[in-house]
C-alpha positions as CSV (number, residue, x, y, z in Angstrom):
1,X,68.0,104.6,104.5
2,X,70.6,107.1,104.3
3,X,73.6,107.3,102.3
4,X,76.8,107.9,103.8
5,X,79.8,109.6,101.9
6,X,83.2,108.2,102.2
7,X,85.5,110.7,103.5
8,X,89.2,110.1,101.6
9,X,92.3,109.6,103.8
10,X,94.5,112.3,104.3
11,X,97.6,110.5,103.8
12,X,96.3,109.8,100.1
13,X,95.4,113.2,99.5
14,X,98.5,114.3,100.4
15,X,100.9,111.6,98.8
16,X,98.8,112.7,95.7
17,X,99.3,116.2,96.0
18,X,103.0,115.6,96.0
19,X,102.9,113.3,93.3
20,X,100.9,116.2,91.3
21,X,103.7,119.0,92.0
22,X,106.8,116.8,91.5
23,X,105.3,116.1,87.6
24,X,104.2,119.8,87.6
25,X,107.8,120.6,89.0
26,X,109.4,118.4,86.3
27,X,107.2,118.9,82.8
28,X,108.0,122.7,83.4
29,X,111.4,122.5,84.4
30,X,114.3,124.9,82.2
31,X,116.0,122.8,79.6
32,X,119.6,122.7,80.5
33,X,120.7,120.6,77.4
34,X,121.0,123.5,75.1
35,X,123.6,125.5,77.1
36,X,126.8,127.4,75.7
37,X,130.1,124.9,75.6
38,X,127.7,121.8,74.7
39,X,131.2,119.9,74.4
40,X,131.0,119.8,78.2
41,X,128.5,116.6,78.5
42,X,129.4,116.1,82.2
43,X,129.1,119.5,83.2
44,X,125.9,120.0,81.8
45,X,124.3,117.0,83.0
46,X,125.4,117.4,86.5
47,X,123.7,120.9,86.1
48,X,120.4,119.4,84.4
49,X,120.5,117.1,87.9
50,X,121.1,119.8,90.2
51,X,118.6,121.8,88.5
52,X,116.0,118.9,88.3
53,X,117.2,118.0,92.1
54,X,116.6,121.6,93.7
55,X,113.0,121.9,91.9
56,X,111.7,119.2,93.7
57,X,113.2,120.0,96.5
58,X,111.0,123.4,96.6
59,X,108.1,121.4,95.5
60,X,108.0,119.0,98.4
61,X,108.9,121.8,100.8
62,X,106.2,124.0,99.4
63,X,103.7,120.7,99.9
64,X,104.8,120.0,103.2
65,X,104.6,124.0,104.4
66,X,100.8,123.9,102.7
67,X,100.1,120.7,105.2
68,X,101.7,122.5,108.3
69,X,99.4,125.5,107.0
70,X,96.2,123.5,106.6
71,X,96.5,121.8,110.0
72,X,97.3,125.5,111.6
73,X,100.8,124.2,112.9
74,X,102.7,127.5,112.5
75,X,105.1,126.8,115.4
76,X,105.5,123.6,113.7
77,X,106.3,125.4,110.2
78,X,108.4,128.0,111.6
79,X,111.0,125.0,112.7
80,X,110.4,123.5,109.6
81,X,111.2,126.2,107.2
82,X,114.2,127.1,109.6
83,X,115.5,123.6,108.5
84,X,114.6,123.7,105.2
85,X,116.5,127.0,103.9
86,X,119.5,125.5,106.1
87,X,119.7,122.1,104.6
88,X,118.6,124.0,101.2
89,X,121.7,126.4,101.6
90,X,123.9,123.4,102.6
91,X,122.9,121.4,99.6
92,X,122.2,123.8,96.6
93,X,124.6,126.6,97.5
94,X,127.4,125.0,99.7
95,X,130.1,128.0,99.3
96,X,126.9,130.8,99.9
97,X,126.7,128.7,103.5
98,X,130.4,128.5,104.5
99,X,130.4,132.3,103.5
100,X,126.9,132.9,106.0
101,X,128.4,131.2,108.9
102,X,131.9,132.9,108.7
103,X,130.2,136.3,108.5
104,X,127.9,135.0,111.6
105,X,130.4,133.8,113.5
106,X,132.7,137.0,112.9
107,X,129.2,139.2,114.1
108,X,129.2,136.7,116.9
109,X,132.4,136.1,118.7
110,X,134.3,138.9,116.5
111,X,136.9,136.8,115.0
């Protein structure tokens, strides 16, 4: 008789690997609480969000980039970062964005 090892599923191992780096992502996330102007309670949690918000974001687009990696899909990752810094810009940095595609479009059509 021979014993046969169980190979794990991918899906797990990855839905556990981006379980891992959201809690990394969020036990060593900056402390926004203790800013200058503390009166500002909205402010200051909408920044704590947005702060909390865009570190996952890299997390799960770091994860996903490694899986792309490991499966040797570099066309694959090439479209996908391509998406990711656009929807990151859209998202994070909204007024960076609008100021990118005016200057792009002025290099383009010269306007």
């Amino acid at each position: 008789m021979t014993a046969t090892i169980a190979r794990p599923d991918r899906r797990a191992i990855t839905a556990a690997a981006m379980l891992l780096g959201i809690a990394v992502l969020l036990l060593f996330a900056p402390d926004a609480l203790a800013q200058a102007g503390g009166n500002d309670v909205g402010k200051n949690f909408g920044d704590l969000l947005k702060g909390y918000a865009t570190q996952i974001y890299l997390g799960i687009v770091s994860i996903v980039s490694i899986v792309f990696l490991i499966n040797r899909a570099y066309a694959q990752l090439g479209v996908f970062m391509i998406a990711a810094v656009a929807v990151g810009m859209l998202v994070v940095a909204p007024g960076s964005f609008q100021n990118f595609a005016g200057d792009t479009a002025k290099a383009l059509f010269g306007k």
